[in-house]
Each structure stands twice: as structure tokens, then as C-alpha cells.
SELUMFI-431427 format. One line per 3 residues: number of its first residue (from 1); their letters; for each residue x, y, z of C-alpha. Coordinates in steps of 0.5 Angstrom, whole numbers, padded with zeros to 4 digits. Each point is the difference from the previous one (the first is absolute). Layout:
BEGIN
NUM> A> X Y Z  ...;
This chain:
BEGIN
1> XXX> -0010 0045 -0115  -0002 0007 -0003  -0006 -0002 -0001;
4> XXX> -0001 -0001 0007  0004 0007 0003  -0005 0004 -0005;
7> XXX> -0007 -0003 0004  0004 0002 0006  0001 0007 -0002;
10> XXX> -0007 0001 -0002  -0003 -0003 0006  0005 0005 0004;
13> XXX> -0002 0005 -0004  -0007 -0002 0001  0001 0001 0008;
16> XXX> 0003 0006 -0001  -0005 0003 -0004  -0006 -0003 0006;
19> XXX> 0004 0003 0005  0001 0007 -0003  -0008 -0001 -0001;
22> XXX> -0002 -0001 0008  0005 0006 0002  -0003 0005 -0005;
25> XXX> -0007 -0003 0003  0003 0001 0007  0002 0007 -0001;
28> XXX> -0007 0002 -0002  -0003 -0003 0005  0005 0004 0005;
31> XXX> -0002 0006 -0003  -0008 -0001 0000  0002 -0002 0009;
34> XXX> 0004 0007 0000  -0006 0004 -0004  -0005 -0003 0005;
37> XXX> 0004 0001 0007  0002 0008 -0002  -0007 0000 -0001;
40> XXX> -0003 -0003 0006  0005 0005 0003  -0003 0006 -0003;
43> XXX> -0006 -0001 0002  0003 -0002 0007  0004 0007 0000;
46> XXX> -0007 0004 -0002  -0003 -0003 0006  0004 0001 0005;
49> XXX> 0000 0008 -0003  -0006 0000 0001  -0001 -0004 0006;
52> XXX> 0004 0007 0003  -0003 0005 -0003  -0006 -0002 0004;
55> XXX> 0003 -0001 0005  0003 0006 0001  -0006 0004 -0003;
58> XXX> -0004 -0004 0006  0004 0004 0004  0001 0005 -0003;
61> XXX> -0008 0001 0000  0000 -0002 0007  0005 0005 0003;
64> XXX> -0004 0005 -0005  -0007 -0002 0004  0005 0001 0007;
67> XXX> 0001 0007 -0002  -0007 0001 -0002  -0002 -0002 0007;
70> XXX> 0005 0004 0002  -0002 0005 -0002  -0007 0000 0003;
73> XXX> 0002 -0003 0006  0004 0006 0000  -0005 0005 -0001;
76> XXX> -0004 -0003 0005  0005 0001 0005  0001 0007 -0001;
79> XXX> -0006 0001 0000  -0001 -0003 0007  0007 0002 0002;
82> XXX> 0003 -0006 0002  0007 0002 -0001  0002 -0006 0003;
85> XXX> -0002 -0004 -0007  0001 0006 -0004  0007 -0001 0001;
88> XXX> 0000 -0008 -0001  -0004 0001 -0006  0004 0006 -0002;
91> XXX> 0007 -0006 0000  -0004 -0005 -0003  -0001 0005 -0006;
94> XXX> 0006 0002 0000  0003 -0007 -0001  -0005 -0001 -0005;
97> XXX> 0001 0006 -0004  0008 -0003 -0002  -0004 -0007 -0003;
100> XXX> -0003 0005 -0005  0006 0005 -0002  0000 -0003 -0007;
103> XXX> -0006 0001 -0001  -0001 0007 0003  -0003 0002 -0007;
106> XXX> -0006 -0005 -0001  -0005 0005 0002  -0003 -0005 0005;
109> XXX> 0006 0001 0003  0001 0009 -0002  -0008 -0001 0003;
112> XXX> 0001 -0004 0007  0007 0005 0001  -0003 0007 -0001;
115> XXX> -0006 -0003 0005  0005 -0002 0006  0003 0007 -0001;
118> XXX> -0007 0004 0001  0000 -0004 0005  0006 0002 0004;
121> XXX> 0000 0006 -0001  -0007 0000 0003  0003 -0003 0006;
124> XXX> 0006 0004 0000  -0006 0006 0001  -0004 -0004 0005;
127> XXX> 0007 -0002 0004  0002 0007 0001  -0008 0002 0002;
130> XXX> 0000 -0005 0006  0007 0003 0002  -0003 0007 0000;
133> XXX> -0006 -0001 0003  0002 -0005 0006  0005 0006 0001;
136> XXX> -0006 0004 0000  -0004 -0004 0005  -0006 -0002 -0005;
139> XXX> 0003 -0007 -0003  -0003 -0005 0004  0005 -0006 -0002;
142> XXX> 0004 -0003 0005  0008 -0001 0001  -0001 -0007 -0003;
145> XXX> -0002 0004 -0006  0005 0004 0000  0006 -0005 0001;
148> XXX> -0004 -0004 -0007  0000 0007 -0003  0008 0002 0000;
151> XXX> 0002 -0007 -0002  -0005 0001 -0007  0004 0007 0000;
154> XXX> 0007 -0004 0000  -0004 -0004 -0005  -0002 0006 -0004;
157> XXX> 0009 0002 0000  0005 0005 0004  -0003 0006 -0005;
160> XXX> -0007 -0001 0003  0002 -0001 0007  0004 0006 0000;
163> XXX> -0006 0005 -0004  -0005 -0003 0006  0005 0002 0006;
166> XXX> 0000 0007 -0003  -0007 0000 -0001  -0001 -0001 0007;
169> XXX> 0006 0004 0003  -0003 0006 -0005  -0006 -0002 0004;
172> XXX> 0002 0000 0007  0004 0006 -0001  -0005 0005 -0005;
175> XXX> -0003 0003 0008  0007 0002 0002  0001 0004 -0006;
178> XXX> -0006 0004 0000  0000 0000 0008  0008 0004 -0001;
181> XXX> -0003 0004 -0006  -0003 0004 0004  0001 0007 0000;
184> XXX> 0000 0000 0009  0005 -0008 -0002  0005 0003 -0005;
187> XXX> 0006 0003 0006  0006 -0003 0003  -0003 0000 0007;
190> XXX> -0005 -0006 -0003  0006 -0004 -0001  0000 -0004 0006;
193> XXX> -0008 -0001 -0001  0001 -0004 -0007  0004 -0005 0003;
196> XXX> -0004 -0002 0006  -0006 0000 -0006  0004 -0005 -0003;
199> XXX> 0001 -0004 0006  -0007 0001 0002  -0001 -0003 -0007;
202> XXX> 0005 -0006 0000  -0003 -0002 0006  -0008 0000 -0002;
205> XXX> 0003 -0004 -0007  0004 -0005 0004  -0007 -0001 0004;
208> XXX> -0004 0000 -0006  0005 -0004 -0005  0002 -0006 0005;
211> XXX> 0003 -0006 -0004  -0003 0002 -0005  0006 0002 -0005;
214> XXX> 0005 -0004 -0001  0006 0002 0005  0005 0000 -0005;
217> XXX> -0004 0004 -0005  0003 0006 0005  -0007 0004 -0001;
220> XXX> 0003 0005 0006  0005 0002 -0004  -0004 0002 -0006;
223> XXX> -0005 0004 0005  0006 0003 0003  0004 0003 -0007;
226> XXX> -0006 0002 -0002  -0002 0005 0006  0008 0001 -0001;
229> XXX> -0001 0002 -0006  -0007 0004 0000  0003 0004 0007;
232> XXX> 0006 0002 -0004  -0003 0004 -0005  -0004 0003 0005;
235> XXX> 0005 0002 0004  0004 0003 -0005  -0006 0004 -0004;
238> XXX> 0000 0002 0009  0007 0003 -0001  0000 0003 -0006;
241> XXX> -0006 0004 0001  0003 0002 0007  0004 0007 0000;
244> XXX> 0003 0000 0006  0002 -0006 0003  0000 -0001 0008;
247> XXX> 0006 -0004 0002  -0003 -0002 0006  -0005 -0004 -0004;
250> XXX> 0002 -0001 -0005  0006 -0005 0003  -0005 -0003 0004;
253> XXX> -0004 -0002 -0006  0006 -0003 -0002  0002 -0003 0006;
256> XXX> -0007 -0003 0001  0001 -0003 -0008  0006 -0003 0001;
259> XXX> -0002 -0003 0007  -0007 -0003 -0004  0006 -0002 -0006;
262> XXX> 0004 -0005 0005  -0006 -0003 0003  -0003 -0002 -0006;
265> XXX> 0007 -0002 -0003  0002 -0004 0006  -0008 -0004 0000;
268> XXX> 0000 -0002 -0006  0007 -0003 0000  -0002 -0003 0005;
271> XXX> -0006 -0003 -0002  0002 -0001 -0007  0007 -0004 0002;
274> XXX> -0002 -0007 -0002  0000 0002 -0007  0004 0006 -0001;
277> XXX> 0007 -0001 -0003  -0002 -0006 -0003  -0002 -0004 -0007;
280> XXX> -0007 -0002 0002  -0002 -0006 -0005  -0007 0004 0002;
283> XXX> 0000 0006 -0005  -0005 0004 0004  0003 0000 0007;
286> XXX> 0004 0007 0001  0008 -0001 -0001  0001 0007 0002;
289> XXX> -0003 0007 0003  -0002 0005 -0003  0004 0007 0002;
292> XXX> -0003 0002 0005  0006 0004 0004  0000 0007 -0004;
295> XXX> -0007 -0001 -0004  -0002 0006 0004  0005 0003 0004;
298> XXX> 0004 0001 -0007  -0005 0006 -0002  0003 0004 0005;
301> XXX> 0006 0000 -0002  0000 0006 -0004  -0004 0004 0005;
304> XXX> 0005 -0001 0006  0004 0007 -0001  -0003 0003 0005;
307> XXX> 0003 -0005 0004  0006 0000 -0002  0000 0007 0000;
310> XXX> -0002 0000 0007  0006 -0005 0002  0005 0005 -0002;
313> XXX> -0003 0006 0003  0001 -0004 0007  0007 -0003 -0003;
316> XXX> 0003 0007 -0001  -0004 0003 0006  0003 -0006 0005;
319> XXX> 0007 0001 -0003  0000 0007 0002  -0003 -0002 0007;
322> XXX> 0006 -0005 0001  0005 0005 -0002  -0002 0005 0004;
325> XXX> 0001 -0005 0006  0006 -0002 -0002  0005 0000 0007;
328> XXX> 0008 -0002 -0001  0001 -0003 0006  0007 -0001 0001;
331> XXX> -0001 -0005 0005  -0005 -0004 -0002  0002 -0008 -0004;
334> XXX> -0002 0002 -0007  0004 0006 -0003  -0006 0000 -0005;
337> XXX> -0005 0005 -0002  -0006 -0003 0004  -0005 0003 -0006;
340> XXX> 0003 -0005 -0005  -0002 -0006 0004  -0007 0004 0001;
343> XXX> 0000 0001 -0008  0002 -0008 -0001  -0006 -0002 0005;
346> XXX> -0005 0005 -0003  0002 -0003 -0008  -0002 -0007 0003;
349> XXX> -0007 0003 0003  -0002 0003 -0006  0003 -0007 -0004;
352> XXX> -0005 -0003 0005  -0006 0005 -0001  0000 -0001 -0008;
355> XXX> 0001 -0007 0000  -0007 0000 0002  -0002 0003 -0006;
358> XXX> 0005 -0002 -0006  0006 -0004 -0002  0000 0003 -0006;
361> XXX> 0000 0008 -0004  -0003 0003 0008  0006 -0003 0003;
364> XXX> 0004 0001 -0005  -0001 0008 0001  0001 -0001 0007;
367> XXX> 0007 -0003 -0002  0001 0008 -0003  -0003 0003 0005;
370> XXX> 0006 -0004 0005  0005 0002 -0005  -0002 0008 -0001;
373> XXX> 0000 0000 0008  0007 -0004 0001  0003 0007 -0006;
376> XXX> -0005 0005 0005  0004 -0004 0006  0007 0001 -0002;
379> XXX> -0001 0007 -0003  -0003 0002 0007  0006 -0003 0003;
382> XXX> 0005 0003 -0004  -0003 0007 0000  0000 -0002 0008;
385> XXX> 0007 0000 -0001  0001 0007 -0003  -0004 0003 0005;
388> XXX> 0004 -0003 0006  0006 0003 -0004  0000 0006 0005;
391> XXX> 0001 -0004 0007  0007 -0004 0000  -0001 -0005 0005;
394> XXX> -0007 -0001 -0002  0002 0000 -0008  0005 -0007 0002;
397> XXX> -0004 -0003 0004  -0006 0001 -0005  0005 -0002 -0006;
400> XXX> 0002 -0008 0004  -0007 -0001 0001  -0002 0001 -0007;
403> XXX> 0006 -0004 -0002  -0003 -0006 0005  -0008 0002 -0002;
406> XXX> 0002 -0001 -0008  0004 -0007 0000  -0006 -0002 0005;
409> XXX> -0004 0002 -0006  0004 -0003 -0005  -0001 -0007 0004;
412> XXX> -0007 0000 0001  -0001 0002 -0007  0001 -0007 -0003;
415> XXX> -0006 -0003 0004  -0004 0006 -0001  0001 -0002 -0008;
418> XXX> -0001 -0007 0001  -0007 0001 0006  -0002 0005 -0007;
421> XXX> 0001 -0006 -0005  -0004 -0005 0005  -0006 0004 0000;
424> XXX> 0000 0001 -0008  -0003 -0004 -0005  0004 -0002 -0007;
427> XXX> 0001 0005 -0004  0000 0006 0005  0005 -0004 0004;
430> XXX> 0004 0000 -0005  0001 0007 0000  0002 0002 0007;
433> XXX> 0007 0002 0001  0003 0004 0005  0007 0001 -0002;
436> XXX> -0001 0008 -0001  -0003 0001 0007  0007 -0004 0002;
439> XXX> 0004 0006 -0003  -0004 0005 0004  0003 -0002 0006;
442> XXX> 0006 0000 -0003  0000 0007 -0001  -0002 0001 0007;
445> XXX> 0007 -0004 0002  0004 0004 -0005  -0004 0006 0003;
448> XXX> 0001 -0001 0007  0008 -0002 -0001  0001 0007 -0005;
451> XXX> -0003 0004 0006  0005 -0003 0005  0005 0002 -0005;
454> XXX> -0002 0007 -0002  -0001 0001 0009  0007 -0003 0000;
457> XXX> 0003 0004 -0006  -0004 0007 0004  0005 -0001 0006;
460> XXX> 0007 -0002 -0003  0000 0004 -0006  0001 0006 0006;
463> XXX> 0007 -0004 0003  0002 -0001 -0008  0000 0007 -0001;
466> XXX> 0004 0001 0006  0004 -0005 -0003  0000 0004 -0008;
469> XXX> 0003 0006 0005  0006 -0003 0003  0006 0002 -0005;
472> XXX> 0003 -0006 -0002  0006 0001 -0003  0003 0004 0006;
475> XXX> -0003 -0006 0005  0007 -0001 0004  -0004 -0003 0007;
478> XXX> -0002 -0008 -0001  -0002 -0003 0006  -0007 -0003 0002;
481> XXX> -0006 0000 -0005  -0002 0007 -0003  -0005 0003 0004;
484> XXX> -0005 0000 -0006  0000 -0009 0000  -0001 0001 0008;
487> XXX> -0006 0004 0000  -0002 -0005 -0006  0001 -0006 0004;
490> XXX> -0003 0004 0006  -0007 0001 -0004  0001 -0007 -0003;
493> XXX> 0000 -0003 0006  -0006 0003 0003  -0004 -0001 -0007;
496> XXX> 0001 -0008 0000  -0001 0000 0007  -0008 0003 -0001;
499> XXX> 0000 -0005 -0007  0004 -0006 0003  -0006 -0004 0004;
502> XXX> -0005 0002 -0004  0001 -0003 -0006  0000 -0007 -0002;
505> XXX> 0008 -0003 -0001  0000 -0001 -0007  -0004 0007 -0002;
508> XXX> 0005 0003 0005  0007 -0002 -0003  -0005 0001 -0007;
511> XXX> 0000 0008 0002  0006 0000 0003  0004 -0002 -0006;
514> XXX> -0003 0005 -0004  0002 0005 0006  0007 -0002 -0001;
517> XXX> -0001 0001 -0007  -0002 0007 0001  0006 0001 0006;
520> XXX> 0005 -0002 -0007  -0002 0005 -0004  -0001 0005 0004;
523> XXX> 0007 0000 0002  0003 -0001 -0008  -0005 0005 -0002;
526> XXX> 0003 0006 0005  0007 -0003 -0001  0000 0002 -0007;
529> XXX> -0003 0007 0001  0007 0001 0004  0004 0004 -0004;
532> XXX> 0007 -0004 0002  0003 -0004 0005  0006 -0001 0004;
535> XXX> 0003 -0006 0002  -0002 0001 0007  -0007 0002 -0002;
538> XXX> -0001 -0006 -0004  0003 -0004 0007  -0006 0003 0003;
541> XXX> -0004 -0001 -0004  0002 -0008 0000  0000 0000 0007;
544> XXX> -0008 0003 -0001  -0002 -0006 -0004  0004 -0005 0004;
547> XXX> -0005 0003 0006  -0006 0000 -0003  0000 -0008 -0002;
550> XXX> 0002 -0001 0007  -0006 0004 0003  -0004 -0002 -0005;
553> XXX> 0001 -0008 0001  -0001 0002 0008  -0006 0004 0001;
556> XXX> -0004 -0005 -0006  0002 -0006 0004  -0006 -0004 0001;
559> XXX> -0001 -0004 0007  0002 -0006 -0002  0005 -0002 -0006;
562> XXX> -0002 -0003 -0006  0001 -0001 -0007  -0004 0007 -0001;
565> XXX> 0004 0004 0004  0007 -0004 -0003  -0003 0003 -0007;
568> XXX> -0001 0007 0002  0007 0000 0003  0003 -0002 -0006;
571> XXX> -0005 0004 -0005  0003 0006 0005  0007 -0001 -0002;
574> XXX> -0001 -0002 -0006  -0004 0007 -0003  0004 0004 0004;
577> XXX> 0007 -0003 -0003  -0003 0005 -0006  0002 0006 0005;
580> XXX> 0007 -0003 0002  0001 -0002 -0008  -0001 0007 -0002;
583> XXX> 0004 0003 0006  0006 -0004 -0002  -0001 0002 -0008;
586> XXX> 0002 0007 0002  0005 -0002 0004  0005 -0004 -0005;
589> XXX> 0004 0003 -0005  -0002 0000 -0007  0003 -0006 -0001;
592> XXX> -0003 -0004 0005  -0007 0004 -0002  0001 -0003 -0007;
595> XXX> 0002 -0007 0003  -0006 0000 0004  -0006 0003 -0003;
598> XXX> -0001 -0005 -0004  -0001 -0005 0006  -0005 0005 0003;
601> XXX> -0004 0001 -0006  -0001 -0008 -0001  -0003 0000 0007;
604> XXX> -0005 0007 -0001  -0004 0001 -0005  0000 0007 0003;
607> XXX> 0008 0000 -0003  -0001 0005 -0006  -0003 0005 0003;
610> XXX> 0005 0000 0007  0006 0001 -0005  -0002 0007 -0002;
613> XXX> -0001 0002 0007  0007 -0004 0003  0004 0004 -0005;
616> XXX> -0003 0006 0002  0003 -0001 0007  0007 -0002 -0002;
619> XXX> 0000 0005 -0004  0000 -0003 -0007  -0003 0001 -0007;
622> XXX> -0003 -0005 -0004  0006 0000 -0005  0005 -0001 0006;
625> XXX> -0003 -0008 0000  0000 -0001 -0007  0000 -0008 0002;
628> XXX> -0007 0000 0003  -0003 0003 -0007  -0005 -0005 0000;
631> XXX> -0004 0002 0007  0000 0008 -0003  -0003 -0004 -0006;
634> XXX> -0005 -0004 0004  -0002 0007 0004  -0001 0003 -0007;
């Protein structure tokens, strides 16, 4: 039984062993089949490198024969000046030029480079010939060619196209500049004559050139700015030369350049509208225009004071012509100074006139010039009122005129500011501002009103003296107002009368609140020289204010009741209630005037310096009233 189990184990051993043996054998053979398929991919790799870096260099040599071809092809065509092929080819290159950028210094590569930039710059010389000479009349190619021949130029680049244009402008405006640089040329009276050269120009191009350039190329426009640009210089060499300019023509040669200036402005947007303003995809169309307005007109700036010199001598002359024939026509609808509505139409003429020729430092000169005139204007008018001084009647009347003309003026001042700033440009319509003009016609109003009142204070001063010689402390008859109140009321009546339909409501009721003032201080004023005052005496004097409030309410009462004359009839007992006020202050006993004065003096500031006088006329001193020390120290 052992013996048995032995045989077994050796026999499992020995197939145990076999099979070890068979797995080892499989495992080189495995190894041997690994070796064999990694090199057989090896090999297969190396093929297909190779197999693509001949193809690549088969192309390569391909694209290579093409750009030698190209190149031939090109020189041939040049040669012949077909730039229709020209600018195929030159595409063609162009894009087989990209295929070699790596390869941009293999000296076959350097060498086939440096031969086509020869070439093209040969060509941009030959392109620019063929445009000079058909512009001169001796290139016997055709418009076809020519058409071919721009769309090389687009292939050459914008850099390119722009020279050529400006080669040919050059050309084209070369005669102009010698024509003009002679000496029996170089005047302003020629001015006229070198725009119809232009238009004659133009014309003969348009005729010349028809479809030949690209119409978005804009080829009028470059021809324009460079006769702008050469007849600019000229004209200033012209003006800096000349010592003494003529007006006359010197603004006409203006004139005629402006007009020129729009024309071509006005055409070329018009012409150029389809691609103005716009992101062409097309980089050589024009997106927008050279500046056409003021590329000539702008060199006369500096030169135009003889102009504004001479607008001023007429300004000044005109100012004094219309104030000579003012008329104050009493009757007439329009209380006014017809010489201010003259001034305000001549100021909008002469806007008209220097719009024509500048939006900017001329107009803005002429803007000072408008002010220095509206001061020249207003001084005028105020020196006028003095010397009217001498004729009463003609003086008021003057004086409400004048009131009228400046608030007139003080309206239209405004639009006159705001025409100012419509015709300027930026920065200088910035600058316009006319608020000191403005004041001067204040100053004529204020003028015009102290005149009235210095007229009013010459009459009533004579009737406030018969007043200060009336002894007052003695006064025993009160009866109806003072004769001094009636002969004021009298003379009053007759000032407003003259005054009354001449002004404007509210400048009525302005001036006669200032005349009401007046009348107030006047009577306080020649009350306080009065050296003492009897009870009657200050009854009078009562009845005397009480009569002047009610005069003054009924001569100044307007047509028609308003809002305007309720305010004047209460500013009337309001001031005057000063005069009543103090008249009652020296009635009362001490012990009244102490109770009371505070009261005044919280509705007067005028207080502190009436309590000296007050005391005066009731006989009192400063320490007889120790309880109002606090308004001494105010006086003080």
C-alpha cells in the first residue's frame, strides 16, 4: 500500500515537472513572437515616415516649381503690363509664399524672396509711370488696363495705393502751383480765378479718368486737399506780404473761398455717402473726408482786423446816426427809444455779415465789438440825460423813454447772447456772456429814475423851505393842509401826469415807491431841522402827512385796479407811517416816549439815529432817558 502511493507521487511529480517544462518553452516562444511583431512595426513605422516626408517634399518641390513659375510668369507680365494676370499672380504668390514661412531662410527660399521684392518694387515704379503718363496724355493704354492695373495696386497694399494717388495729385496740381506762383498771379484779386482752375481741372480729370479709379478710392477727394493744401500756403505767403490790406477785397477773396469751401464739401458728401460713416470690410474705401471746410479759409483768420476794424468804425458811426434821430414820440405805441430796436437790427446784420467768414476768433471779435457798442450805446444815452437836464418837460419825458429803452434791452439781451453762441464754435462759444452788458442798462434805468428825483427834489425843496420858516412852536390856526403840502400835491400831480402813460405799469409803480421814499425823508428830514413843536403845530403837521398818503394814492391811481396798485397804496401808508410814528414820539410825555420807542425802533433800523433828533424837539438830553442807553450805544 505504501509502496503504491510512492509510484503515485513519483509519477505526479514527473507530470508536474512536464508540464513546468512546456510552460517555459511556451514563454520563449512568446517572447520570440513579441520580438518578431515590434520588429516588424518598426520597420512598418520607419515606412510610413518616410513615406510622408516624400510626400510632403514632393509637394513641397511642387509648390517651389510653382513660385519659380510664378515668378517668371510674373516678370513676363510686368513686362507686358498685363495687370490683370499681374494681380492673380501676385495672389497666387502671395499664398505660396505662407507654405515656405518656415522655411524662410533656406537660401533658395532667401533667394526666390529677395527676386520677387525686386520685382515689386520694379512694378510699384512702372504703375506709378503708366498713371503720370495717361494723366499727360502720351500712355497709349486703355481703360481696361488701367482698371487691371488698380486692382495690382490693391494687391501691392493701402500703403501703396495712397503713394500712387498722391503722386498723381502732385501731377495734376504741380501747373497750378507755378501758374499761381507768379508774380502778375500772387494777389487776392486772383482768388476767384484759382477755383475756376480747379473746376476747369476737375472737369478735364472726370473726362479723362472715367472708370478708371475705383470710386471708393475717393480720388476727387485727395485732388481737392492737395489743391487746399497748396493754395493755403499761398495765400498766406499773399497776406503776409501785403502791408495795406483792402477790405473790399480782402473779404471778397474770403467770400469766394468759403463759397468754394461748401461746394466741394457739399460734393463730396454726396458723392461719398455710400461709404461715409461706416466699417467697410473693404479697407480701401474712404470712411470719411478729409477737412475740406476751412482748409483755406482758416489762413485768413489772422489777417481779417482790417475787417473788423471797419465793422466797428460803422457801428460806432451807425450808433451815433440813430441817436441823432431819436424822436420821443409821446403818442406813438412803443414808449421806446427807436435807436435801440435800430442797434439790436444792425447787431443781427452784422452777425449775418461775419458768419459768412467765421465761426470762430473773427466772430468772436465781433461778439467784443457788439459789446463795446452796447457800453458806447448806453454811455451815450446817459450823457443824453444830463444834457437834457436843462429842458424840465423834455428831461421827464426823456428819462421814461430811457426807462422803457433799457428794459427793452435787458430783454432782448438774452437772445442776442444765445444768437452769439449759435454762430460760434466750442471753445469760443464757451466764452460769450453778457451779464456786464446787462448792467449797463441797469445803470441807465438807475439814471434815468435819480434824475426824476433830483428834477422832483429842485421843485419841492422851495415849498420845504417855506415849511422850515413857518414858526412852529407858535402855530395856533390847524385847518386844512399846509400850504407847503398843497403846492407839493400840486406840482406832484402834474409830474405823474406827464410820467403816468409813459411808463410801463411795473416800472411806474417801481419808480413811484422810490419817489414815495423821497417824499418821507424829505418831510422827516425838515421836521428834524424844526427847532421845537407845539401841540397844534404837530396836529398840523399830522394832518400834512395824512394829506400827502391820500394825494399820493389818488394821483398815481392807474386806469385799471390791480394787484400793482393795491401794493403801491399800501407801500404809500406803510413808508409814510415813519412820519406819523416820529410826530406822535414827540407828542407823548416821557413816560409814553420811553414805553414806546423800543417799539419803533424794532420797526426801523433808522431808530438809533432818530432818537437824538426826537430828543432834540422834546427838549430832552441823552441822561433824561437813562432807559434807552442801549440805542445811544448803537449810535456810538
Amino acid at each position: 500500500m505504501q509502496n503504491k502511493i510512492w509510484r503515485d507521487v513519483q509519477d505526479v511529480e514527473q507530470l508536474s515537472q512536464g508540464i513546468v517544462a512546456e510552460i517555459q518553452e511556451i514563454k520563449q516562444k512568446a517572447e520570440k513572437s513579441e520580438d518578431l511583431v515590434y520588429s516588424m512595426c518598426k520597420d512598418i513605422k520607419s515606412l510610413d515616415i518616410a513615406k510622408r516626408n516624400l510626400t510632403f517634399s514632393i509637394a513641397a518641390l511642387k509648390k517651389f516649381i510653382m513660385m519659380l513659375t510664378a515668378i517668371e510668369k510674373l516678370k513676363e507680365h510686368c513686362k507686358e503690363k498685363k495687370y490683370a494676370e499681374v494681380a492673380n499672380l501676385l495672389s497666387a504668390f502671395t499664398e505660396l509664399s505662407q507654405y515656405f514661412v518656415k522655411f524662410q531662410n533656406i537660401p533658395q527660399i532667401l533667394e526666390i524672396n529677395g527676386e520677387k521684392e525686386q520685382l515689386i518694387k520694379d512694378l510699384k515704379l512702372q504703375l506709378i509711370d503708366d498713371f503720370i503718363l495717361f494723366q499727360k496724355g502720351t500712355n497709349l493704354m486703355q481703360v481696361k488696363d488701367l482698371q487691371d492695373a488698380c486692382q495690382t495696386v490693391e494687391h501691392l497694399g493701402l500703403k501703396f495705393r495712397d503713394e500712387l494717388i498722391q503722386k498723381v495729385c502732385k501731377y495734376i496740381i504741380s501747373p497750378y502751383q507755378e501758374l499761381f506762383q507768379q508774380i502778375e498771379n500772387r494777389s487776392l484779386e486772383t482768388t476767384e480765378r484759382r477755383y475756376a482752375w480747379m473746376a476747369r481741372v476737375i472737369k478735364d480729370f472726370d473726362t479723362k479718368t472715367q472708370n478708371v479709379f475705383p470710386e471708393y478710392w475717393a480720388v476727387h477727394c485727395q485732388i481737392y486737399y492737395e489743391f487746399c493744401a497748396v493754395t493755403r500756403l499761398q495765400i498766406t505767403d499773399i497776406l503776409e506780404t501785403l502791408k495795406d490790406l483792402d477790405v473790399a477785397v480782402l473779404m471778397k477773396a474770403l467770400q469766394a473761398t468759403l463759397k468754394f469751401e461748401q461746394k466741394l464739401n457739399d460734393e463730396m458728401k454726396k458723392r461719398y455717402e455710400e461709404w461715409l460713416g461706416k466699417k467697410n470690410i473693404n479697407q480701401f474705401a474712404i470712411s470719411e473726408l478729409p477737412k475740406i471746410k476751412g482748409a483755406i479759409s482758416d489762413s485768413f483768420e489772422p489777417y481779417l482786423r482790417p475787417y473788423i476794424d471797419s465793422e466797428e468804425r460803422e457801428i460806432m458811426q451807425h450808433i451815433q446816426t440813430i441817436l441823432n434821430s431819436d424822436k420821443l414820440d409821446v403818442e406813438g405805441d412803443l414808449k421806446i427809444l427807436n435807436s435801440s430796436m435800430s442797434m439790436f437790427a444792425y447787431f443781427k446784420q452784422m452777425l449775418k455779415r461775419a458768419s459768412q467768414y467765421s465761426r470762430t476768433q473773427v466772430m468772436f471779435d465781433i461778439q467784443k465789438l457788439i459789446k463795446k457798442a452796447l457800453k458806447r450805446y448806453s454811455d451815450e444815452i446817459i450823457f443824453k440825460i444830463n444834457q437834457s437836464r436843462n429842458n424840465e418837460q423834455l428831461s421827464q419825458i426823456l428819462c421814461c423813454f430811457v426807462i422803457n429803452t433799457a428794459e427793452y434791452c435787458k430783454e432782448t439781451i438774452p437772445a442776442l447772447q444765445e444768437s452769439l453762441v449759435q454762430h460760434l464754435d466750442s471753445p469760443f462759444s464757451d466764452q460769450v456772456e453778457l451779464s456786464n452788458e446787462e448792467e449797463y442798462f441797469n445803470q441807465m434805468m438807475n439814471k434815468s429814475i435819480e434824475t426824476l428825483l433830483v428834477y422832483v427834489d429842485s421843485k419841492i425843496d422851495q415849498f420845504y423851505q417855506q415849511m422850515l420858516k413857518i414858526d412852529w412852536n407858535e402855530f395856533e390856526n390847524m385847518g386844512d393842509a399846509s400850504k407847503y403840502i398843497r403846492d407839493t400835491i400840486s406840482f406832484l400831480e402834474g409830474h405823474i401826469k406827464t410820467i403816468k402813460d409813459l411808463l410801463s405799469e411795473s416800472y411806474l409803480i417801481f419808480y413811484l415807491n422810490k419817489l414815495v421814499v423821497y417824499l418821507n425823508n424829505k418831510f422827516i428830514n425838515s421836521v428834524f431841522r424844526i427847532k421845537k413843536i407845539s401841540e397844534i403845530g404837530l396836529s398840523q403837521l399830522m394832518l400834512d402827512v395824512s394829506e400827502l398818503k391820500t394825494n399820493l394814492v389818488r394821483i398815481s391811481k392807474l386806469k385799471q385796479e390791480s394787484k400793482s396798485q393795491q401794493s403801491f397804496n399800501n407801500f404809500v401808508q406803510k413808508t409814510l407811517s415813519r412820519s406819523d410814528s416820529i410826530l406822535k414820539l414827540i407828542q407823548m410825555s416821557i413816560e409814553k416816549f420811553v414805553e414806546n420807542f423800543p417799539d419803533y425802533a424794532k420797526k426801523y433800523e433808522s431808530a438809533p439815529t432818530d432818537l437824538d433828533k426826537i430828543l432834540g424837539l422834546k427838549q430832552l438830553r441823552r441822561q433824561d432817558v437813562p432807559q434807552l442807553n442801549k440805542f445811544f450805544t448803537k449810535i456810538n
